[in-house]
SELO-796671 format. One record per residue (C-alpha): x, y, z; residue number from 0; residue in three letters. Coordinates in steps of 0.2 Angstrom, whole numbers, m for minus. Example, Ala and Ser with C-alpha at 12.3 -4.5 7.8 and 13.67 -1.06 7.14 Angstrom:
2
PT    c1    c2    c3  nr rest
PT    62   m22    39   0  ALA
PT    68    m5    36   1  SER
This chain:
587
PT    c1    c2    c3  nr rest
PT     0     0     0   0  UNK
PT     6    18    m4   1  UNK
PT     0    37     0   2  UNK
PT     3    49   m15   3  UNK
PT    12    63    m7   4  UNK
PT    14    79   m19   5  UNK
PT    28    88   m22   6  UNK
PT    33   103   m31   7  UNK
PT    47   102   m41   8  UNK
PT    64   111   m34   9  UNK
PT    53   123   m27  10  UNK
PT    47   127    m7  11  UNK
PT    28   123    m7  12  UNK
PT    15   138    m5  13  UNK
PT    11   134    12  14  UNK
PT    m5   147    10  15  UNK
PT   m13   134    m2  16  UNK
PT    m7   118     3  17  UNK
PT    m9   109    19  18  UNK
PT     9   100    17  19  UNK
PT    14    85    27  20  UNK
PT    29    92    39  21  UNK
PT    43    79    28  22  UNK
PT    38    87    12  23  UNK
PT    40   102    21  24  UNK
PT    58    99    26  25  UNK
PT    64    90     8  26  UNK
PT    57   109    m1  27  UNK
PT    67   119    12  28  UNK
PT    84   110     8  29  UNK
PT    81   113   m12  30  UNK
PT    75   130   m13  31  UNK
PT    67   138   m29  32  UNK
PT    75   128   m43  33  UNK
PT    63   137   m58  34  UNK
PT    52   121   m60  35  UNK
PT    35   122   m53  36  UNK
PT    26   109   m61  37  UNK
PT    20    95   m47  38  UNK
PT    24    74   m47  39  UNK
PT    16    64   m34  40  UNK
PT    29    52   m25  41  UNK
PT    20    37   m17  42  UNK
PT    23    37     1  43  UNK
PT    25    17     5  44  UNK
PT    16    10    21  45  UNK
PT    22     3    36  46  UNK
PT    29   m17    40  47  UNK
PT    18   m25    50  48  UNK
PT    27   m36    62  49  UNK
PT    21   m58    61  50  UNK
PT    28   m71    73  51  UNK
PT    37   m84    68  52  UNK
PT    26  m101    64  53  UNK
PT    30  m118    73  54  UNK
PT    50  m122    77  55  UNK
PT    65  m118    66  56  UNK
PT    69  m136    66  57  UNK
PT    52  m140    56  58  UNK
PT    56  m126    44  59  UNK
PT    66  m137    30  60  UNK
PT    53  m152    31  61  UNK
PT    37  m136    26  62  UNK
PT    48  m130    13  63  UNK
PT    49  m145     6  64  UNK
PT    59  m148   m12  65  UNK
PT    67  m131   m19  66  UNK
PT    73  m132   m36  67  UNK
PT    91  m128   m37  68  UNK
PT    93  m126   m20  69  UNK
PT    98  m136    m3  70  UNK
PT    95  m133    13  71  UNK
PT   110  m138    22  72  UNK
PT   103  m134    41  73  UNK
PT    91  m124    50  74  UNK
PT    95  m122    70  75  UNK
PT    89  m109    82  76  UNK
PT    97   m97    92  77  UNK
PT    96   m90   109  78  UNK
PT    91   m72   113  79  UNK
PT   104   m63   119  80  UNK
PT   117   m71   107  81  UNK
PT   129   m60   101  82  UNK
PT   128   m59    81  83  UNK
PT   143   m49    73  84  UNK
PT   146   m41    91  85  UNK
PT   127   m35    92  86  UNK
PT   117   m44   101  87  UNK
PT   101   m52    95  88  UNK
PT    84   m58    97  89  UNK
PT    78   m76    97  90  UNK
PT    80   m82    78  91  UNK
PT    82   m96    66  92  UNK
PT    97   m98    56  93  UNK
PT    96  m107    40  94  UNK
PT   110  m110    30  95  UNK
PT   112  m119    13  96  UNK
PT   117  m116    m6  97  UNK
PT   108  m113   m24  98  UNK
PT   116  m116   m41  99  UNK
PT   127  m130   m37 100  UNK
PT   139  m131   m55 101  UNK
PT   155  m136   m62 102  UNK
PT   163  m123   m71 103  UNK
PT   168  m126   m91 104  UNK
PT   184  m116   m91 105  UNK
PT   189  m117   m75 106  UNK
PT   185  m135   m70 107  UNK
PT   181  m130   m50 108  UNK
PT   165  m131   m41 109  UNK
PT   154  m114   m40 110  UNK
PT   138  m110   m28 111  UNK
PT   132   m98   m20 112  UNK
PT   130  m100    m3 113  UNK
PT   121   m92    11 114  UNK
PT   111   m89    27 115  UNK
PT    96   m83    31 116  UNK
PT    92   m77    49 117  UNK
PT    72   m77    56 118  UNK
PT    69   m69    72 119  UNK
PT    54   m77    81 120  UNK
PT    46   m58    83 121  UNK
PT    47   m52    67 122  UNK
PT    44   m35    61 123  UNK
PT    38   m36    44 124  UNK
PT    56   m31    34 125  UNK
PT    67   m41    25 126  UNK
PT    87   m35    23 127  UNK
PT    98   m41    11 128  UNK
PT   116   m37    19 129  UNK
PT   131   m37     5 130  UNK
PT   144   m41    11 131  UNK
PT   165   m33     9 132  UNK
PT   179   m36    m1 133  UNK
PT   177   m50   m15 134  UNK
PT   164   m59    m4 135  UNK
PT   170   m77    m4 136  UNK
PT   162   m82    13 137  UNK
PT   145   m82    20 138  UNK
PT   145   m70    32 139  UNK
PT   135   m68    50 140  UNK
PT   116   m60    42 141  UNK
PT   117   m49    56 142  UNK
PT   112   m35    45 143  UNK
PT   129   m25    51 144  UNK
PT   130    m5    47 145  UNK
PT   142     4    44 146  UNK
PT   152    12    58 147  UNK
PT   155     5    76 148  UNK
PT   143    m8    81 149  UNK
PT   129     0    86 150  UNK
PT   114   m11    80 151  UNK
PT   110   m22    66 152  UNK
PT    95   m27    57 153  UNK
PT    93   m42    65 154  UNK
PT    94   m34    81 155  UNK
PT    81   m24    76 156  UNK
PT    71   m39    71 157  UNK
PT    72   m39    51 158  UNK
PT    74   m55    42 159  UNK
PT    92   m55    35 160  UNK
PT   100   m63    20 161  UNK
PT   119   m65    18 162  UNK
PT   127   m74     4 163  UNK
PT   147   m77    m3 164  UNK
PT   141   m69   m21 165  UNK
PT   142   m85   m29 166  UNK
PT   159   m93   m25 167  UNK
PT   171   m98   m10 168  UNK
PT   188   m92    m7 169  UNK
PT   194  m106     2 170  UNK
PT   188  m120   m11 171  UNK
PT   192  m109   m27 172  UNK
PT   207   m99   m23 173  UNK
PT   202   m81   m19 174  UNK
PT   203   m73   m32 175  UNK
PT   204   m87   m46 176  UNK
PT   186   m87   m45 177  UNK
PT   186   m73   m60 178  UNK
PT   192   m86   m72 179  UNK
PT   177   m93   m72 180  UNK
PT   163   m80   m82 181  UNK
PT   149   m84   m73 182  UNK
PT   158   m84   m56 183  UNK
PT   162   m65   m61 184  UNK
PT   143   m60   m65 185  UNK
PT   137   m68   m48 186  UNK
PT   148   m58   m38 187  UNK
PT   146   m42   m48 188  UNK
PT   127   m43   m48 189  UNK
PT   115   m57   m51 190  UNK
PT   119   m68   m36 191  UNK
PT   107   m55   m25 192  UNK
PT    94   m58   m38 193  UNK
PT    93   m77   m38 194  UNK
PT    90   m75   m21 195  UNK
PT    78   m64   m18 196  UNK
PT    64   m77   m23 197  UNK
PT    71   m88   m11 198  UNK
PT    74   m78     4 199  UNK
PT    52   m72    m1 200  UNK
PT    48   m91    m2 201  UNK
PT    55   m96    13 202  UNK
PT    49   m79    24 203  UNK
PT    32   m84    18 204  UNK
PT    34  m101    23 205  UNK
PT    40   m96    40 206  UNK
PT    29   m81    44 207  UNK
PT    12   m86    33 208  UNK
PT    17   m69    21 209  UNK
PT    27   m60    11 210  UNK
PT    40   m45    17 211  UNK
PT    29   m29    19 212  UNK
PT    47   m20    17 213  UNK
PT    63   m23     8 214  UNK
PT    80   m18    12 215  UNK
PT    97   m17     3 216  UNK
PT   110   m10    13 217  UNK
PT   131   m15    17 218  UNK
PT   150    m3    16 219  UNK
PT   163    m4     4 220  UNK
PT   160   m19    m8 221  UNK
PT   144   m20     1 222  UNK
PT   138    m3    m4 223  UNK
PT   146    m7   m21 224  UNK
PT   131   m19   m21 225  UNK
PT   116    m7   m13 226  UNK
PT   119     4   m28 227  UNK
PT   119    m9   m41 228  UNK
PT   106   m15   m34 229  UNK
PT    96     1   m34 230  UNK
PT   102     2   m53 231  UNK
PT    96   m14   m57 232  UNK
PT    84   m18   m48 233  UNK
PT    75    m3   m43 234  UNK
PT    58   m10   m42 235  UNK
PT    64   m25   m29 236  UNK
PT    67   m14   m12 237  UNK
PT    59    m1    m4 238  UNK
PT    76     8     5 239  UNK
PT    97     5     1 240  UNK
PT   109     9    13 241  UNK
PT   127    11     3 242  UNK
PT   142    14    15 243  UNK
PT   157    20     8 244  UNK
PT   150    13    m9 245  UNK
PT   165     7   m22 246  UNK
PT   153    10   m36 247  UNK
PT   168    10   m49 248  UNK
PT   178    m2   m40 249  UNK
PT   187    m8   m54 250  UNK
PT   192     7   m58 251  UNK
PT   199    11   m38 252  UNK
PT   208    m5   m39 253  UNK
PT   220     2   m55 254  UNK
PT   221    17   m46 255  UNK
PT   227    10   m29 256  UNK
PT   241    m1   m42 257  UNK
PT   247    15   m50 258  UNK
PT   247    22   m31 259  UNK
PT   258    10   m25 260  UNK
PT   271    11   m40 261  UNK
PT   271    30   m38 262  UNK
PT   275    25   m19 263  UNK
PT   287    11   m26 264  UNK
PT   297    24   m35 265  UNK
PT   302    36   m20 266  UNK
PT   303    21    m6 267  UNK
PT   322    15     3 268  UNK
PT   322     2   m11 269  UNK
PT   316     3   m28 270  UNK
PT   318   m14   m31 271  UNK
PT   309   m24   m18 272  UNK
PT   290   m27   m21 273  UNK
PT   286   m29    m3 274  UNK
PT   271   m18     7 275  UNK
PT   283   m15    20 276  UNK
PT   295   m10     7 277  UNK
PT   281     4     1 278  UNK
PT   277    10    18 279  UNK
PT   295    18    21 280  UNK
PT   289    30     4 281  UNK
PT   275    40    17 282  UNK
PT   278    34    36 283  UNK
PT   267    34    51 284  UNK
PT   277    50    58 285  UNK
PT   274    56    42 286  UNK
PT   257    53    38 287  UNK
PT   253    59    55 288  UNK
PT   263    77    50 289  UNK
PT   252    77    36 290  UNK
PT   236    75    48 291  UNK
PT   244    89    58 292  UNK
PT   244   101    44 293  UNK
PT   229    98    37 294  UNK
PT   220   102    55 295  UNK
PT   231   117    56 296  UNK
PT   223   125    41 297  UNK
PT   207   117    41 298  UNK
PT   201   113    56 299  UNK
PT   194   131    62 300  UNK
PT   184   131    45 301  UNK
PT   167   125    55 302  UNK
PT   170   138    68 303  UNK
PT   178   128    83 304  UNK
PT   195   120    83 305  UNK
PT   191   101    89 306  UNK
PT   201    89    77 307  UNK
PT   188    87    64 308  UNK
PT   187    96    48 309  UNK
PT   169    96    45 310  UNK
PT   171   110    31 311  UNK
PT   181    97    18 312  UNK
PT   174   105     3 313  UNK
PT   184   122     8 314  UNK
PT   197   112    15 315  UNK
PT   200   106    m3 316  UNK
PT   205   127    m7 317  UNK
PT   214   131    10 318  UNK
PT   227   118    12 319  UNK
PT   243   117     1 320  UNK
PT   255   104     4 321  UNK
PT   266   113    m4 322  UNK
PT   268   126     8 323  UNK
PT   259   120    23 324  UNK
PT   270   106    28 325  UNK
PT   289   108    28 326  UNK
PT   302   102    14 327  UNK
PT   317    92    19 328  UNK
PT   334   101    20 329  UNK
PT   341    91    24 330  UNK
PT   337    70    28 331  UNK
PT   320    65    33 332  UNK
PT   317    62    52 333  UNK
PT   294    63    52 334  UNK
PT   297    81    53 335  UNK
PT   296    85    34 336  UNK
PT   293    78    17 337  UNK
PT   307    77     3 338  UNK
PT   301    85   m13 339  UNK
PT   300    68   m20 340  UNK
PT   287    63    m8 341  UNK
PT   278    79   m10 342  UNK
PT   277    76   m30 343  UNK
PT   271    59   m29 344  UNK
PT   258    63   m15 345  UNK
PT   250    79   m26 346  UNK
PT   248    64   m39 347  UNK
PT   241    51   m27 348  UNK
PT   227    64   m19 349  UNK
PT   224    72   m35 350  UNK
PT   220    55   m43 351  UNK
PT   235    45   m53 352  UNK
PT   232    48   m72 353  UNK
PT   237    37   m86 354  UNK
PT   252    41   m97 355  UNK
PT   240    52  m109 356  UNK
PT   235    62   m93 357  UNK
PT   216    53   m90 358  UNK
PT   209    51   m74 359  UNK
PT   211    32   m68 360  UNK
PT   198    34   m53 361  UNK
PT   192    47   m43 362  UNK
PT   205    63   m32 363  UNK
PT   205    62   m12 364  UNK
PT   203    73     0 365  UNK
PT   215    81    13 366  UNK
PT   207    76    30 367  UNK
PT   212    72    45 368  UNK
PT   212    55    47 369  UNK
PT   230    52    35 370  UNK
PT   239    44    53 371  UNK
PT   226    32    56 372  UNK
PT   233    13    56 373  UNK
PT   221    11    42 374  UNK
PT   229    20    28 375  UNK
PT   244    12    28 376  UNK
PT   237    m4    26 377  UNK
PT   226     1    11 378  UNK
PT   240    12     4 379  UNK
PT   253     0     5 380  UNK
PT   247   m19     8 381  UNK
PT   232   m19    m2 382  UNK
PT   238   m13   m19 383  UNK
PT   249   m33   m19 384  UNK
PT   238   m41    m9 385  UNK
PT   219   m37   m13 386  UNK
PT   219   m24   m28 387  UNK
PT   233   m38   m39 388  UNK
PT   221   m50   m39 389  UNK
PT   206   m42   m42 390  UNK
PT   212   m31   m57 391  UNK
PT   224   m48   m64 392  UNK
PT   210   m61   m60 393  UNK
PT   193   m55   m57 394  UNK
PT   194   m38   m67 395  UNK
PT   205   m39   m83 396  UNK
PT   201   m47  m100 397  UNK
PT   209   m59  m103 398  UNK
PT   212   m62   m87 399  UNK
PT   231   m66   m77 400  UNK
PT   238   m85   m86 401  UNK
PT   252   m94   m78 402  UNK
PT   254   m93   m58 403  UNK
PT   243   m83   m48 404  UNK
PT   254   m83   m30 405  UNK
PT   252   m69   m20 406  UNK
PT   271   m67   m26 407  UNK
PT   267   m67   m43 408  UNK
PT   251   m56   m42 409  UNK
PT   262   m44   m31 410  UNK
PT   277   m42   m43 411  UNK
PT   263   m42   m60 412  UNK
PT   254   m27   m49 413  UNK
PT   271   m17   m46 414  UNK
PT   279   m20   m64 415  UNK
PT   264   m20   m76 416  UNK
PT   256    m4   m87 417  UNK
PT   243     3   m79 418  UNK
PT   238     9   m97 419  UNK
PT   235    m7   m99 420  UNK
PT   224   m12   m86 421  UNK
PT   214     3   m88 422  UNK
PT   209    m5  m104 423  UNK
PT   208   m20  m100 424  UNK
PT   194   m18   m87 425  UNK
PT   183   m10  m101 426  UNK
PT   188   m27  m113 427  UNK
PT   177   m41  m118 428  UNK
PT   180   m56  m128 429  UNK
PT   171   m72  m132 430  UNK
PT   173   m79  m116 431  UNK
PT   171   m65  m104 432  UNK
PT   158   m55  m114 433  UNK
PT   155   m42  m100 434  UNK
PT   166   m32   m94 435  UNK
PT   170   m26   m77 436  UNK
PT   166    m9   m79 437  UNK
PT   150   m16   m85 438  UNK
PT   145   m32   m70 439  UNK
PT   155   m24   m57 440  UNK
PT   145    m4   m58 441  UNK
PT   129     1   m58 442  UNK
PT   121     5   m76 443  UNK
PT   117    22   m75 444  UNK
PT   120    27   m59 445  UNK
PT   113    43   m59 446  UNK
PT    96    41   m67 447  UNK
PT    87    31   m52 448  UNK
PT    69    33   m58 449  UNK
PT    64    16   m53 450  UNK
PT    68    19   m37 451  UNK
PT    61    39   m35 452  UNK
PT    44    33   m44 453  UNK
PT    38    20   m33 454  UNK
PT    42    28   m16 455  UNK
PT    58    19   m11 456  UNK
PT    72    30    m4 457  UNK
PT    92    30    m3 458  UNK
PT   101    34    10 459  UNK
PT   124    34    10 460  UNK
PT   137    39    21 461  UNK
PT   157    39    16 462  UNK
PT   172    43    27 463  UNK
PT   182    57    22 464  UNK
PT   197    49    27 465  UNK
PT   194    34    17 466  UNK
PT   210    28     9 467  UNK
PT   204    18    m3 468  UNK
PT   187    22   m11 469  UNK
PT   186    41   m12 470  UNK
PT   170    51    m2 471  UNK
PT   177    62   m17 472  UNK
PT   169    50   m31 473  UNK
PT   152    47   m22 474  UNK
PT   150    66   m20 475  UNK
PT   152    67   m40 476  UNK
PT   138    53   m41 477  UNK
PT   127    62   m28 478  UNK
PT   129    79   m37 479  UNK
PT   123    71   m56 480  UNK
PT   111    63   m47 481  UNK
PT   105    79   m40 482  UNK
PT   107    85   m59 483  UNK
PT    97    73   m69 484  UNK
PT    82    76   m55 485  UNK
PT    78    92   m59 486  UNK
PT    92   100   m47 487  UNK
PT    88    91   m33 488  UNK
PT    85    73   m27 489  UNK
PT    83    76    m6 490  UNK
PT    67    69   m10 491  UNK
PT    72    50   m12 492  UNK
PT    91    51    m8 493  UNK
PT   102    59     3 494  UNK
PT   121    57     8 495  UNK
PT   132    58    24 496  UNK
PT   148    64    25 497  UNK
PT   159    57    40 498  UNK
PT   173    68    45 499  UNK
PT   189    58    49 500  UNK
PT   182    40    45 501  UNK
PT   192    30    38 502  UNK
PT   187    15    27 503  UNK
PT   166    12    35 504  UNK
PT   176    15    52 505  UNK
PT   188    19    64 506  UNK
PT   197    37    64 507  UNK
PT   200    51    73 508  UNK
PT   180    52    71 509  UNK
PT   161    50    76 510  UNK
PT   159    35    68 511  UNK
PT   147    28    78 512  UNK
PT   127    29    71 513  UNK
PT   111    19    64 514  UNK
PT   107    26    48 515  UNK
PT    93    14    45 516  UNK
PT    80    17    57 517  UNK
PT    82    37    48 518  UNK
PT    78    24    33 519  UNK
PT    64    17    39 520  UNK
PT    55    31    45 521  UNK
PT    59    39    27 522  UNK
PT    50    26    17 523  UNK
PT    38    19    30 524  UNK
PT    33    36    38 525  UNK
PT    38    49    24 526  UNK
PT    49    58    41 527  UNK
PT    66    64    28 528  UNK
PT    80    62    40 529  UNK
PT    91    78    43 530  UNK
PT   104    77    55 531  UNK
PT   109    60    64 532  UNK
PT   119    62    78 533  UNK
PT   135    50    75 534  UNK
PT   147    47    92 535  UNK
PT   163    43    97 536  UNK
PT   170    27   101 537  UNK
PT   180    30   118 538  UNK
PT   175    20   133 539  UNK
PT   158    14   139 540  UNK
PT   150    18   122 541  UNK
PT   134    10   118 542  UNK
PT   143    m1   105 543  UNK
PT   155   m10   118 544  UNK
PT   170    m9   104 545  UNK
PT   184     7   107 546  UNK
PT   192    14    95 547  UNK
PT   208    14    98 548  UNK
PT   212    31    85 549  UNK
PT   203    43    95 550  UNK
PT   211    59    98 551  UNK
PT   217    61   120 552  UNK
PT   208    75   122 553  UNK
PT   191    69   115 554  UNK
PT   180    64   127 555  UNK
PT   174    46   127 556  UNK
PT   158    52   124 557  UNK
PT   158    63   108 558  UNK
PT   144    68    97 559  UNK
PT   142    77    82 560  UNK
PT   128    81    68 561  UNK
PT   130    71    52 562  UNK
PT   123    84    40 563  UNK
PT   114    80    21 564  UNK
PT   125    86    10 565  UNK
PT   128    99     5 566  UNK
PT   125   104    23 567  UNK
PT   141   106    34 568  UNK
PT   140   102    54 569  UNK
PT   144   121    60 570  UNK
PT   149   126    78 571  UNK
PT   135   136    85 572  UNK
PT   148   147    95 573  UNK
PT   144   142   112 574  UNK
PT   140   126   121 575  UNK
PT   149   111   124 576  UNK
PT   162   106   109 577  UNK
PT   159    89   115 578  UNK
PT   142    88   110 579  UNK
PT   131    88    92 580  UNK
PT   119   100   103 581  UNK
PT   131   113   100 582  UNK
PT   133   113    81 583  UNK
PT   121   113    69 584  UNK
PT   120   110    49 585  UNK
PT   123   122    38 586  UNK
């Protein structure tokens, strides 16, 4: 069921003629006038309605019965109170099992795709499907985990949750070898979600006597890779996504993280040695944090206060200068400087690496103030050979890698190859792989979401700002021409978070601690459009139980700040507690 809510198009709503509902009211004020002032009518979605689970989880495979192409490997129940991906959760059932059992033709392995499904007894009517990291592989707890510390999950909020291994298993097919096979590489890019959303509907039914009222779609990195693609292609499937720190052009991120870590390569103790630890002397932790430094030295004032977050970035982009904001070497390095050398290759790095033509591989990153957090290093410098080599020589180049694919080999391939090459050859296709990466692994028009706006389901996404791998810059450029091809303004089915010194979904000198879905669900179930959601630290004794151990001394445990819609940027209101989101509001 739906409610038609009318809107006027990029223009506040004549309030003397319209009795408008107060989130309508709220959307109009963050567009302004945009010239338009013709009126659409979004449908306004109704509520879940919650069901109780019918007889016991261990009847549950006998009612199902026979499922074509799928087996049900075991259904067991699990104790309230159990924690679940460090959240604890209700009473539920947990079935696990696999659809789409095969032996590959060019590959000769075994392929499935494996999952679990996870069915509290007290239901509330939705159904999340959680995408997982990385290049999935495993079945993962369906706790329905979001982004940030761990605050709450779907399932803790009683959702039914689906997690999957997008169609192949690490451990039985060799990581990242599972991109020889062609269809192993279209499952995990995007159709291993849609064959089974008709299972996950069957067996809810089956367990609860009806369908989902609600659908979600929601994971971080890889995981938001998926919610987007997912909004993409199947925009008539959920009623809310949830994309964290969404590597929508992850193939492209990946070439740029190689051409990162040859530039790093070519300033390091020793040239020659094609080792992460080897890389890491090119930028180090002194270093890093120097950087940090600086960048808080210019930037962090911008919003008004001086507390260790740079909550303006975008103007942070025009007042910092590496050149002349942190010192050159005179002499040798000793975490007090940078060389000239470093200082070149870094410019390149944060400004996006190019091709030899001078194209943009990927996306440029922001200074922030997040660059000394353990985090970096280990995307900067270990996952170029050890996650990025694979992915781009197996999973995302055609042809793909032949010969040995040891973490030696991939390694050495990544540091010494042309990244003109690879740049072409994740646009490639041949007879075997006829889709390529750029076209199974990213959303088809990511921009024009009409599916999605038409029907009355909303987007929410959030990004750190210290995020070394996929940029917050590159989802800000999808969030402005998706504003562009709605009229000048999409605030009315999609909004996104930035999080000031997160780092990859997490961790930082930062707030990242917060539940953007419940704002999700009130969005498309109660048409409340979320504005700022208050996002804390995690020092000890917070909610989540997990420190982080990157927090600033002087923060207090307890920190809060606004996460603001952006444009908006979390302001200090010029008095109160700096401590607290009750002292700054969006702007």
């Amino acid at each position: 069921m739906s409610v038609p809510v009318r809107t006027r198009a990029a223009c506040r709503p004549p309030l003397s003629r319209h009795r408008w509902p107060l989130s309508v009211l709220t959307v109009a004020a963050l567009a302004g006038c945009g010239g338009a002032d013709g009126e659409t009518t979004l449908p306004r979605l109704s509520a879940a309605q919650p069901a109780t689970f019918s007889g016991s989880c261990e009847t549950l495979a006998e009612r199902l019965g026979t499922l074509a192409d799928t087996t049900i490997s075991a259904v067991t129940t699990v104790a309230a109170g159990t924690a679940v991906s460090g959240v604890t959760s209700p009473e539920h059932c947990r079935l696990t099992g696999e659809m789409y059992r095969r032996t590959s033709a060019v590959d000769g392995k075994s392929y499935a795709i494996g999952f679990e499904l996870r069915l509290p007894k007290a239901w509330n009517g939705r159904y999340y499907y959680q995408g997982n990291g990385g290049i999935d592989g495993s079945v993962l707890a369906a706790a329905g985990a979001l982004g940030g510390g761990p605050l709450t999950g779907a399932l803790a909020q009683g959702f039914a949750v689906m997690s999957s291994d997008a169609g192949h298993s690490n451990a039985t097919v060799g990581g990242p070898a599972f991109g020889i096979d062609p269809q192993a590489r279209l499952d995990y890019g995007y159709q291993a979600e849609a064959k089974l959303l008709p299972l996950a509907r069957t067996v809810i039914r089956t367990a609860y006597g009806k369908l989902p009222d609600r659908s979600y779609y929601g994971g971080c990195s890889n995981g938001g890779r998926h919610a987007l693609v997912a909004a993409a292609r199947y925009g008539d499937q959920y009623d809310g996504y949830l994309a964290g720190a969404p590597g929508y052009n992850l193939p492209k991120s990946a070439v740029a993280n190689i051409a990162g870590a040859q530039l790093y390569r070519s300033i390091s103790d020793d040239p020659g040695s094609l080792t992460a630890a080897n890389l890491a002397t090119a930028w180090t932790a002194a270093e890093r944090a120097l950087v940090s430094s600086a960048v808080l030295a210019r930037c962090d004032a911008l919003d008004g206060v001086a507390d260790g977050l740079v909550q303006d970035t975008t103007a942070c982009q025009a007042a910092f200068n590496l050149a002349t904001d942190v010192p050159t070497c005179s002499g040798s390095r000793d975490g007090s400087c940078l060389s000239t050398a470093q200082k070149s290759v870094l410019a390149q790095i944060f400004a996006g690496p190019r091709t030899t033509a001078g194209a943009l591989i990927y996306a440029p990153f922001p200074w922030d103030a997040g660059h000394g957090a353990s985090g970096v290093a280990s995307w900067e410098f270990t996952a170029p050979l050890e996650r990025d080599s694979g992915a781009v020589g197996l999973i995302f180049k055609v042809p793909p890698l032949a010969g040995s694919s040891s973490a030696t080999d991939l390694a050495s391939w990544a540091l010494t190859a042309s990244v003109d090459e690879m740049v072409a050859q994740i646009t490639a296709t041949n007879a075997t792989y006829t889709e390529s990466a750029m076209a199974f692994m990213t959303p088809p028009n990511p921009t024009k979401l009409d599916a999605v706006r038409a029907r009355g389901a909303k987007v929410l996404v959030y990004h750190g700002v210290s995020d070394a791998i996929f940029s917050v810059s590159d989802t800000q450029a999808w969030y402005d021409g998706l504003r562009a091809n709605h009229g000048g303004d999409a605030s009315d089915f999609a909004r996104f978070y930035r999080v000031p010194g997160m780092g990859h979904c997490s961790g930082g000198p930062s707030t990242d601690q917060f539940d953007l879905l419940s704002p999700l669900v009130a969005w498309v179930e109660q048409g409340r459009a979320p504005e700022a959601v208050v996002a804390t630290a995690r020092g000890a004794g917070n909610a989540g139980g997990v420190v982080n151990t990157e927090l600033p001394a002087g923060w207090s445990a307890n920190r809060s700040r606004p996460l603001c819609p952006y444009p908006q940027v979390a302001r200090y209101s010029g008095s109160g507690d700096v401590e607290s989101a009750a002292s700054f509001s969006c702007r």
